[in-house]
N, C-alpha and C positions, 0 to 999 in steps of 0.2 A: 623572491617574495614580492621582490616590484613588480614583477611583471603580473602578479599575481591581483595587486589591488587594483591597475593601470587596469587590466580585463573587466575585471567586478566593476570600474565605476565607466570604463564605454560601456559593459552593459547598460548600467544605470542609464545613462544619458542617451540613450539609443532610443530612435524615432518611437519603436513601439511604448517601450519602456514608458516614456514620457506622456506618449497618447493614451495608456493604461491610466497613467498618474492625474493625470488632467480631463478624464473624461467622467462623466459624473455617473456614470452608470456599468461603465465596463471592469471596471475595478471590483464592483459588487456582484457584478454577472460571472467575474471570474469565480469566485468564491464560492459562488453558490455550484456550478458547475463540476469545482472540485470538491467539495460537501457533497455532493452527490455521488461521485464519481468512489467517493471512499466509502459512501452507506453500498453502494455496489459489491464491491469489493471486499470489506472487513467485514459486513452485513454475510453475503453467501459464505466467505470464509469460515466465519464463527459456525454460521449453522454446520456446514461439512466437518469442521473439527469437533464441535459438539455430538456427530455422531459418531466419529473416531474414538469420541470419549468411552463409548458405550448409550449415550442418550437414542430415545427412537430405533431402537434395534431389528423394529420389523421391517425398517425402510434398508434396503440395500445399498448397501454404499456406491455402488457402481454406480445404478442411476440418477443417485442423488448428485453423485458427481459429475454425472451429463446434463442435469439438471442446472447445480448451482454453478459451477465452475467456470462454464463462460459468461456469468453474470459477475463473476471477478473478472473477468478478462476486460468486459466491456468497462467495468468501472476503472480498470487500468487506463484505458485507450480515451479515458477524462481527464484523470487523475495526472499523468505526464505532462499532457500540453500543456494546462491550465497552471499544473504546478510551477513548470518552467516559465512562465509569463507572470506569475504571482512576484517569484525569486526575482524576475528580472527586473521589478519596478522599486524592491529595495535593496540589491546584491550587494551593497556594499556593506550593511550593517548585517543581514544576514550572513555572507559570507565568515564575519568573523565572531558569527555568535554558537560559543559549543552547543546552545540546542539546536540550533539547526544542521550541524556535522553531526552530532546525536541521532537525528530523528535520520539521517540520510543513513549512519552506520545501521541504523534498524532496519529498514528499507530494504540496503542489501542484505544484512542475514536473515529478514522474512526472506526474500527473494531463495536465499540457500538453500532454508528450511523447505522451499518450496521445490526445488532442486533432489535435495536430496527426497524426502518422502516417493514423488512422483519416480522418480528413477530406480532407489533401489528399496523402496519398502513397498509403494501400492503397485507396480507393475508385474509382481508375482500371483497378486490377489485380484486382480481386473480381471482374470479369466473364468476365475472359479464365482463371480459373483460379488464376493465378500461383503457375505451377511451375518451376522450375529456378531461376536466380540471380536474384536482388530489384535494384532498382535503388539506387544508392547511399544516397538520402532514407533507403529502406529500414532497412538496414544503418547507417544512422548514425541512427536513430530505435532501432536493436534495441541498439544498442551502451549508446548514453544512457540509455535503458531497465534494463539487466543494472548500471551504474556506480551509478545513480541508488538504485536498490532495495538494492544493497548496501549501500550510504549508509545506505539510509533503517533496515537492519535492524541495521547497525552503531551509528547512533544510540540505538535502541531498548535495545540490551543494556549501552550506555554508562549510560543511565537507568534503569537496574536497579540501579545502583552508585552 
């Protein structure tokens, strides 16, 4: 456990760390960056579960899913870096704060949820199209999906506070 705070506060005090802390605009440019980077991301997400729901049923899922999906991708490919350099400028009080292990345990079971869906529920249905109503797996993959990300962005603004 020592070693564990000893890491968290060289984070802290780490060149970047402290030039994030001390610069008067990177700190907000962070932020913003990762705000965006999650309207990417929970933003396409939500719509692609929203049709898994049953919403928009004349749009095909497949497309909609070549569509949105690497608009979550790219909001990932914000959302990491940014995250990590956010964390690093206060690790130490985050580290030992349970919303922020909270909002990380969500993170990885979205990440699951997104695992499991893509692997063994839509890649049976990516061939045929899959348009009109999803099969249950579906629809309970989109549901945990829209619960889980609200979690995870409710966490987030808890941690702001």
């Amino acid at each position: 456990m020592q070693s564990y705070h000893q890491w968290l506060e060289w984070l802290e005090k780490s060149a970047w760390a402290v030039s994030i802390r001390q610069s008067l605009w990177l700190y907000p440019a962070l932020e913003i960056v990762h705000i965006l980077g999650i309207v990417l991301l929970v933003g396409a997400a939500f719509l692609f579960d929203l049709r898994l729901l049953g919403f928009s049923r004349n749009l095909p899922v497949t497309g909609l899913s070549k569509h949105l999906l690497p608009w979550s991708q790219r909001g990932l490919i914000l959302i990491i870096p940014s995250g990590l350099l956010l964390f690093i400028t206060n690790a130490q009080a985050l580290g030992a704060d349970p919303v922020f292990w909270t909002k990380v345990g969500l993170i990885l079971f979205a990440g699951l949820n997104v695992f499991v869906f893509h692997r063994f529920v839509y890649e049976p249905f990516k061939f045929r199209g899959a348009s009109g109503d999803m099969p249950g797996m579906a629809r309970l993959c989109a549901g945990i999906s829209i619960v889980v990300w609200v979690a995870v962005v409710t966490c987030g603004r808890l941690l702001a506070y």
